[in-house]
C-alpha positions, 0 to 999 in steps of 0.5 A: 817449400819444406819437405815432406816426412817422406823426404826428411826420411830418406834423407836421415836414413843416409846419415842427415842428422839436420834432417832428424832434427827437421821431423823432431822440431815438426813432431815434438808438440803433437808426440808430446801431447798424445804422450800427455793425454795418454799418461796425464803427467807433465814430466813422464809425457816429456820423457816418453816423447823423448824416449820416443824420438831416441828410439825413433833415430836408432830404428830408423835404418829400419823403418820401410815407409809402409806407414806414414812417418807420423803412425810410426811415431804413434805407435812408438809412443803409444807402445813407451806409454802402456810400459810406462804405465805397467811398470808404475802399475797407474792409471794415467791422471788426465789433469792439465799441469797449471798455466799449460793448454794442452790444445795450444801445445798440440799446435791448435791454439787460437788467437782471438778469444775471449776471456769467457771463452777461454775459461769456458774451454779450459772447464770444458778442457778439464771436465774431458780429461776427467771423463776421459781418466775414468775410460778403459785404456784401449777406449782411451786410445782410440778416442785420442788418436781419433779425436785429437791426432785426426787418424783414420779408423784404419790407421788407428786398427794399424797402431793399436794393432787390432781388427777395425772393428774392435777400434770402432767399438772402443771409440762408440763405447768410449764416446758414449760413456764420455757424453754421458758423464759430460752430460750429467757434470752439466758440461756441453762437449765437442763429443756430443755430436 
């Protein structure tokens, strides 16, 4: 049975290098892709998520389990991703690179789809990283960690360390400006709920 976060954990923190590796290997792909969808580029997102476990491992010692292992790394990320992004003074450019699904580097792939399916959900795919690069960045937080990473409102309040309801806010507000862009692009949009 593999361990848990909380486990490999305890077990890094006493020095357990094949541990970190453990929660580097099972949180790659998902900081890799919170990274991708914050800053839209292949190779910043790479070094971000390196960036991300490196500061990881130094902090460790440090970290006390009040979050989940996986917040802190959010936040970690989130925090590298607003520099990279001050200190380049861009905007991200929400495109996927060519031959890469983003969907599937997040782990969420599927197995038995058409050919008309897959180009319909890699229209779809492109059409929201549009609408999405147009959002406010703290609208853009919120809908990814929410949407995306699956995280509670609360956890979400947590790692962009503001009042939940300004999280809710942003995530109303995001959605609605999305939908609508989606809608006038023609596109059906698993946001349209």
């Amino acid at each position: 049975m593999p361990s848990t976060d909380e486990e490999l954990v305890a077990r890094s923190q006493g020095g357990d290098l094949d541990s970190f590796n453990q929660l580097v290997l099972r949180w790659e792909r998902p900081i890799y892709a919170l990274a991708y969808r914050v800053i839209g580029r292949e190779e910043e997102a790479r070094d971000v998520a390196q960036e991300t476990f490196l500061r990881a491992f130094r902090a460790l010692k440090g970290f006390k389990g009040q979050a989940k292992f996986s917040s802190w790394l959010y936040r970690i990320t989130l925090n590298l991703c607003r520099d990279w992004m001050r200190r380049e003074r861009r905007t991200p450019v929400a495109q996927a690179p060519e031959g890469v699904d983003i969907i599937e580097l997040a782990g969420e792939s599927t197995s038995s789809e058409s050919i008309e399916d897959l180009v319909s959900r890699h229209e779809l795919g492109r059409a929201v990283a549009r609408a999405m690069s147009q959002l406010p960045e703290e609208q853009r937080a919120a809908i990814i960690l929410k949407e995306y990473h699956g995280l509670t409102f609360q956890e979400i309040a947590d790692q962009l360390d503001c009042p939940l309801s300004t999280v809710k806010t942003r995530l109303y507000q995001g959605l609605t400006v999305l939908r609508k862009q989606l809608r006038e692009a023609g596109v059906a949009s698993t946001f349209d709920k």
